[in-house]
Every structure is written in structure tokens, then in C-alpha cells.
N, C-alpha and C positions, 0 to 999 in steps of 0.2 A: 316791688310792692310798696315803696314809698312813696309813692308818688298819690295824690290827691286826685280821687276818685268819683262819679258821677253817684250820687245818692240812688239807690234800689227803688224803681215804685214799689208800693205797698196796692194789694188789693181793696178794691174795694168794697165794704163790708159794711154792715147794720151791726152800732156796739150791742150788748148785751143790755144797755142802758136804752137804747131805743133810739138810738140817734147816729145819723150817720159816722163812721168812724175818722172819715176826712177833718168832717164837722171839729169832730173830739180833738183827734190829734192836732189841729192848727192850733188850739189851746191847750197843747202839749208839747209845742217846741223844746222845749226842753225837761227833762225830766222832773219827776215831781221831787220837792225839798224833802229831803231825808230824816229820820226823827233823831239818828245817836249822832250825825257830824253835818258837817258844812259840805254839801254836793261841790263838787271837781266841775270847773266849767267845760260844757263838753266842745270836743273839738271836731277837726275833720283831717280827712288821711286815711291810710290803711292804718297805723297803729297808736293814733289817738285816741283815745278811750280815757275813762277815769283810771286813776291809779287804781279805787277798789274794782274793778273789774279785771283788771290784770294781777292782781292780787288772787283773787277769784280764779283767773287763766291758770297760773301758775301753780297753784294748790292742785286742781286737774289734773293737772298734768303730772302733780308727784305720786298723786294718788292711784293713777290708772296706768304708770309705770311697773306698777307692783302687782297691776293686777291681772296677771296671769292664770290663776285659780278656776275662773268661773269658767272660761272659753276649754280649760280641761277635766272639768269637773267626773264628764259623765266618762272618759279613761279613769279618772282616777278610780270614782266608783266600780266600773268594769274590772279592772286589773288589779286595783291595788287592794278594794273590800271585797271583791268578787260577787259583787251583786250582778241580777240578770238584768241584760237591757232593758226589759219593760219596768223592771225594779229599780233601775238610776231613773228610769223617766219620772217613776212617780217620786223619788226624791226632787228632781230638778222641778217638778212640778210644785210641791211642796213649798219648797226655794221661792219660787214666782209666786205660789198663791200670797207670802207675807211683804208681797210686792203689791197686788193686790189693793190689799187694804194700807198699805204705806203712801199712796197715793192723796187718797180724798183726807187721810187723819195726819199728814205732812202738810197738806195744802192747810189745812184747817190751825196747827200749829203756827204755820208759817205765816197767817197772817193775825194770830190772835197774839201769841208771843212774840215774833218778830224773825227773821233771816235768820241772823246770828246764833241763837239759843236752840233752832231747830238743827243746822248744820251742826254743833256740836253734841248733840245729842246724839245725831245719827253717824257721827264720824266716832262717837266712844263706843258705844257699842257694838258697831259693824266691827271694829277692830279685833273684842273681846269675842263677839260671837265666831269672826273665822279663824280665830285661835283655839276654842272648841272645837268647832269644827273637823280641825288638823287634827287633833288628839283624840277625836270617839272612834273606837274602834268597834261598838257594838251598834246595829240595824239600828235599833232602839235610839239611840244617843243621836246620832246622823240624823232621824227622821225629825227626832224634837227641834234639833239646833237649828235643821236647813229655811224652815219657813222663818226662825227668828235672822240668820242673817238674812236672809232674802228682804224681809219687813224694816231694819235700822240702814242697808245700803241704800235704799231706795227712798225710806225718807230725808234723803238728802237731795235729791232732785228738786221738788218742789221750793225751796229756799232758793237753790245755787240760781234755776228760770229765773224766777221772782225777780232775785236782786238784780240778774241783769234785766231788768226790763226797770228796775227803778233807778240805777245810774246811768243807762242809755236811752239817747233819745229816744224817739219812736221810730224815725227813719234812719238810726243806724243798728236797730236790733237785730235785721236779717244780717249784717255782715256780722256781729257782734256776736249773735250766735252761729254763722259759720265758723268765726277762727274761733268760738269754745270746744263747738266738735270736733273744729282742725287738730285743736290741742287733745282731746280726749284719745283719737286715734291715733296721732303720734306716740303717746304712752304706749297706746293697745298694738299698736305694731312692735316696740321695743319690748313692750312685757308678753307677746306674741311668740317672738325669735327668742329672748332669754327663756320662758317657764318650758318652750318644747326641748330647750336642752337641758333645764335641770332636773326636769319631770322625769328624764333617764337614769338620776341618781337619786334625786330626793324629791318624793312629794310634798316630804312635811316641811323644807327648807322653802317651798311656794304658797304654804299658809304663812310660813310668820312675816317673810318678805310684804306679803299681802297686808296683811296686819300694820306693820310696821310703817307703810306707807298712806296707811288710810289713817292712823292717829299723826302722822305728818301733816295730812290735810287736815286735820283737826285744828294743831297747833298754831300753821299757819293761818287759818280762821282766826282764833282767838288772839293771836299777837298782831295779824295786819288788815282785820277787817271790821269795820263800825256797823253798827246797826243801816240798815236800808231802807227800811219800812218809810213810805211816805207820810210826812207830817201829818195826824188827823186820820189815819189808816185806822188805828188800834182803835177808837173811838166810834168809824164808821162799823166798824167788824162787831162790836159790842153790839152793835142795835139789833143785832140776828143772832140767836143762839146758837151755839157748836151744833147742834143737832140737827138744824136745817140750813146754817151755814155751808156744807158741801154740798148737798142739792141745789143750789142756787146757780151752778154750770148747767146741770142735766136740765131744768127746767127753760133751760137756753134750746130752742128746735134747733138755730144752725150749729150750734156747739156741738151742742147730741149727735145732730147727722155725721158731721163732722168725724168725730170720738168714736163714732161704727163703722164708719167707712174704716179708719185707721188701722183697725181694730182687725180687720179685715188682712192690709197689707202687712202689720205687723207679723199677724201668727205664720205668713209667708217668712217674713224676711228673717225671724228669730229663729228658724232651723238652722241657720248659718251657725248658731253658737251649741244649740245642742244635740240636732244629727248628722250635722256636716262632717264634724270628725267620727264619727261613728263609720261612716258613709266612707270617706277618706281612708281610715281603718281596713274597712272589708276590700278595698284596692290595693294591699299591701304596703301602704305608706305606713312609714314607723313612726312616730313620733316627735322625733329631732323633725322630719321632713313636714309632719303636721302642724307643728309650729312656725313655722318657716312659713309655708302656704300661707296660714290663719294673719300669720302676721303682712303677709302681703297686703292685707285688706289694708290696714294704717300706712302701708308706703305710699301705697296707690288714695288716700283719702290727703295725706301731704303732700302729695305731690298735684294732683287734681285738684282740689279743694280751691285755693286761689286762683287759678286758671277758669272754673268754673265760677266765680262770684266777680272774675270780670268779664267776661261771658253772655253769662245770666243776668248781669245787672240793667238791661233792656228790656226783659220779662217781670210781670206781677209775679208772687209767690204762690198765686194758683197753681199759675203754669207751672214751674216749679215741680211741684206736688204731684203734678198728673205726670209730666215727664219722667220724676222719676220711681212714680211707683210702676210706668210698663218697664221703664229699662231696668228696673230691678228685677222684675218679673222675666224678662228675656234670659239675664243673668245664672236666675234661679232653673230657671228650666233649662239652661244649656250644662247643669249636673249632671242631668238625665244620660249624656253622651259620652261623661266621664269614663277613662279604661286607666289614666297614667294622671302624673301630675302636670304635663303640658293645658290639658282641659280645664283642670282645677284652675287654674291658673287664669287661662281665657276668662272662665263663666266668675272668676272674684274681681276682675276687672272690670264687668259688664255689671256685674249687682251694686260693686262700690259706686259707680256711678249714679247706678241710682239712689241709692242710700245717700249721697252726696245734697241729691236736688232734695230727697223727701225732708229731712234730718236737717236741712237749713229752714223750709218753709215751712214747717208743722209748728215748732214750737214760736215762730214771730203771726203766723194766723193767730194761735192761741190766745199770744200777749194783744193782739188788734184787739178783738174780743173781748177783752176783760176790762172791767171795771179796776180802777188803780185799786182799791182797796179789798180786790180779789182776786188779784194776781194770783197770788200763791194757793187758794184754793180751784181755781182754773186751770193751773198746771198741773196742782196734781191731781185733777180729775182725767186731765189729759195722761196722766202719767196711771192711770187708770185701766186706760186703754192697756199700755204696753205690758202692766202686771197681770190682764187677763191674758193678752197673748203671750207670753213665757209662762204662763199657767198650762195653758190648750197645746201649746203650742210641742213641747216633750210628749208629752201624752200623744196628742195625735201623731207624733213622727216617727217615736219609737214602734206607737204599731203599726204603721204601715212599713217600715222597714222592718218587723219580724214579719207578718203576714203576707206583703204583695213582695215591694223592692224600692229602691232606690230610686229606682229610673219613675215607678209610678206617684212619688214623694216630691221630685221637684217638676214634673209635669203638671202636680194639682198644687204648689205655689207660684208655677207661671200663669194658672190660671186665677188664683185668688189675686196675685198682684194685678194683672189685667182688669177685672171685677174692679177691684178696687179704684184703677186710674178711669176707670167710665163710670161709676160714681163720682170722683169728684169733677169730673165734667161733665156729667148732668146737673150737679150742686151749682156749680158755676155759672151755666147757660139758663137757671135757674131763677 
């Protein structure tokens, strides 16, 4: 993987600005001058990047080591509060709805304050809220705290996008953000395999762990990271108020189309995290064994991930997109057959891959699209999307696993994932 790589075409796209985006980025060779340091000349290679981007990587990665919590959430609720499944749904729902709105009021922070000020913001109190969390033992307390962490984890996405799209080129943002997701699921497979085996002795010992390692990404923020914001960003962002500042994606038609389509493949793809083990559960698998499984998804995203972004680097990130929202879909639908964990296993090999293609070209579409000085409220409108789908997304799963089954659950996310890959190739033929 050291070896120097052919540059990813990028699709071709109408910016937000009205102008071709080829047009844009040729006067975007390199990224734009940063306002708190001196931009890192960019390079080329598989792991040339700025040092703050790998700064960035690494914090990631410590953070999503630890975090084992969410992917067991709705056990914990089930078994350890003794809530009813339809009753952790609407906690996990709850959860996502302060995702929600962490999206467009992160994007909006992120480009009026800056990167920096918004990831620590949302790194201190994620921390403190799932340390709550861990400790409410009453319905009441659970329901308050779940949308508050839900709302400060999630306004840290729109910052962490941002910045890499302001110290990376424009043609190395798809690799750039495949190896962030690379790093993310690395974490999520090791905090995968560890939380299913301490979730058998201690739940509360997987809140503070969690905890602990999301004010690690804090710190590391604050001690190895400069502001990002492009020079003159803060100044463009002033000229539009907070109030109509985050409409200024939506009023974007392909953005929009875009952002629904997703919206679509997402509330497919996020049952993985909160009926899948439920699902896996009703098959007799114990827990040590559902962690184990879950965390396959991060071996198989490490292991594939680089193979697929040399691959794939002969494809636009359309293609991409469509490819892998049907192979996630195939994925998703092949639950439906599940009886043992040989199946599980098949059908989390088949979805990671697509997860792999969507999850690389979703968020570098986004950044083509935006306007430099709205990066961060682009993203997290984009990140909009995904707080509505882990919203819909419990809700609808939980009851169709009380009322129909399982098997009828991932046969109507093979079909939404499908739906979704001939959208965005009609968007594209378009």
C-alpha cells in the first residue's frame, strides 16, 4: 500500500455555485489556505496526507475503539433495564432523533466558529452525556439523556468531513476519506470483539470505557490539531445568517435529490446496528458470539477497504454509490435465510461491501458539491440524512420484528437498498 497510486476520477457535477465542478476544482489543486496554521504541502502515495489529517485519523480511531455502547445498546436496554423491544426502539430512536438536528446546527457551528471549537464541544459532552447514561437507572433519565448523547456524538461529524476536505486536495478526498472510514471500522471491529465480551460481566464498565475514549479524541483535538477553516471562510459565512445558513444545501435540487435518495439506503443499512442483534439474539446467539459476528463487519471493512480503493480507482464515485447500495442490499436481504451464524456471517460480508463503495463516495460527492465556505454546513445536512434514518430507522425495525419477522425485515431492506441504487442511476443518466 506504499506504493504511488493513480489518482480516483471524480464525477462529474454542477457545484452548488453554478459552475462546473471540474471548472472549480482545477482552481483547487490544492487545498484552500487554512485560517489557525500554515497548510502541509500536499503529497501523493497511499499515506501522504497532511500531518493534521492523520492527526484527525488517529483520534478516530481512539475514539471508536471504545466504542462499543451503541452497536449494544438495544441488549443492554432489553436485558439489563428490562425495557420492551418496542420500548428500546423508541429510546434508540430518541438517540438518532438528537442526531437529527446535530447535523444542520454542527454544519452551521462548524463553519461560523470553526473545525476545532465545534469537535471540542462535541467530544466534552458526548463523553459526560454517556457517562449519564451508564448511571440512569430510571425510564425517565434514559429517555432525557438518550437524544442529548445522540445530538453532541453526532455534532462532531460535520467538523471532522469539513476539515478533511480543507487539508486534502480535491482529488485525494475519496482515498482520504476511504482510509478515515478504514480507521473508524478498525476501532469498530476491536470495540466489536471486546464490548461482546465485557457486556457478559459489565455493562457499566462499556459506558466509561466509551467515555473515556471520546474525551481522548477530545484531547488529541486540542493538543494536535489547528483550526482548518479556509482563510476568508468566517467572513463569507457572516454574509448569511445562522437561520438561512443551513438551508442553503436543501435549496441545492441535486444535493436534495441526492440527501433522499440516501436517506432511503440508509434506514436499510442502519438496522445492522439496531435490529440486527436483536435478530441474531432470537437465533440463540449469546452475546460474546454477537460481538464477535458485529465485529466482523470492521475485519472484513480492513481487510477489503484497500483492495477495493485499488480496484475502484478506474470508476467515478457514482458508480461507486450505485454499486454499493445494491450489494448492500443483497447483503441485507440475505438475513432473511439466516438459521446459525455461518449466514450471518455470509450476508455481513456481502453488506460490508457495500457499505465499503457507499461510505467512500457519499461523503467526497458531498465535498464536490459544496462551496468551500460551506463545507461544514453541507455535511451536516448530509449528516442529516443519516440522523433521520437511525431516527425511522429502530422504529420501523422493532416493529416489524414484533408483528411480521425477521425474514420480512431484511427482504424490505433489500428492497429499499435496490430503490435506492436505480435512483441514483437515474440521478446520473440524468
Amino acid at each position: 500500500m506504499s506504493q504511488t497510486e493513480p489518482e480516483l476520477p471524480r464525477t462529474p457535477t454542477i457545484d452548488a455555485r453554478g459552475a462546473p465542478a471540474e471548472t472549480i476544482a482545477a482552481a483547487e489543486t490544492t487545498p484552500a489556505p487554512v485560517a489557525g496554521a500554515a497548510l502541509e504541502a500536499p503529497e501523493r502515495g497511499w499515506f501522504s496526507f497532511p500531518r493534521t489529517y492523520w492527526v484527525l485519523w488517529a483520534g478516530m480511531l481512539v475514539n471508536r475503539l471504545g466504542g462499543s455502547v451503541f452497536f449494544l445498546l438495544s441488549i443492554y436496554l432489553t436485558r439489563e433495564r428490562h425495557l420492551s423491544t418496542e420500548m428500546a426502539g423508541l429510546v434508540m430512536a430518541l438517540y438518532a432523533a438528537g442526531g437529527v438536528f446535530a447535523g444542520p446546527i454542527g454544519g452551521v457551528l462548524t463553519d461560523h466558529f470553526g473545525r476545532r471549537p465545534t469537535l471540542l464541544l462535541g467530544t466534552g459532552f458526548a463523553g459526560t452525556a454517556m457517562l449519564a447514561l451508564g448511571a440512569a437507572r430510571s425510564n425517565a433519565l434514559i429517555v432525557a439523556v438518550a437524544p442529548l448523547l445522540g445530538f453532541f456524538t453526532d455534532i462532531c461529524r460535520p467538523p471532522l468531513q469539513a476539515a478533511v476536505a480543507d487539508v486534502v486536495a480535491p482529488d485525494r478526498r475519496a482515498r482520504a476519506y476511504g482510509l478515515l472510514y478504514w480507521a473508524l471500522n478498525l476501532g469498530f471491529g476491536g470495540a466489536a470483539a471486546l464490548g461482546g465480551v465485557l457486556a457478559e460481566h459489565s455493562f457499566g464498565l462499556l459506558f466509561i470505557i466509551d467515555a473515556l475514549t471520546t474525551f481522548a479524541f477530545g484531547a488529541i483535538v486540542a493538543f494536535g490539531v489547528p483550526e482548518t477553516r479556509p482563510a476568508g471562510a468566517h467572513a463569507s459565512a457572516q454574509q448569511r445568517t445562522h437561520g438561512s445558513a443551513w438551508l442553503e444545501p436543501l435549496r441545492d435540487r441535486r444535493f436534495r435529490r441526492f440527501a433522499l435518495t440516501q436517506l432511503v439506503l440508509l434506514v436499510a443499512f442502519v438496522q445492522v446496528i439496531f435490529t440486527l442483534p436483536l435478530d441474531m439474539r432470537a437465533h440463540a446467539l449469546g452475546t460474546r458470539q454477537l460481538g464477535l459476528l458485529l465485529g466482523l463487519n470492521g475485519l472484513f471493512i480492513v481487510v477489503a477497504q484497500p483492495l477495493a480503493l485499488r480496484f475502484l480507482g478506474r470508476f467515478d464515485n457514482t458508480k461507486w454509490l450505485i454499486a454499493g447500495a445494491a450489494l448492500c442490499g443483497v447483503g441485507l436481504g440475505a438475513n432473511a435465510l439466516a438459521g446459525g451464524a455461518g449466514v450471518y456471517v455470509a450476508a455481513t460480508a456481502l453488506w460490508t461491501l457495500g457499505e465499503v463503495g457507499f461510505s467512500t463516495a457519499a461523503p467526497t460527492l458531498v465535498a464536490a458539491m459544496s462551496p468551500p465556505h460551506r463545507r461544514g454546513v453541507y455535511q451536516g445536512s448530509y449528516q442529516l440524512a443519516w440522523g433521520m434514518a437511525t431516527m425511522i430507522a429502530p422504529l420501523a425495525g422493532t416493529a416489524t420484528l414484533a408483528h411480521f419477522s425477521g425474514a420480512a425485515l431484511w427482504l424490505g431492506c433489500l428492497a429499499a437498498s435496490w430503490l435506492a441504487a436505480l435512483l441514483h442511476l437515474r440521478a446520473a443518466r440524468s
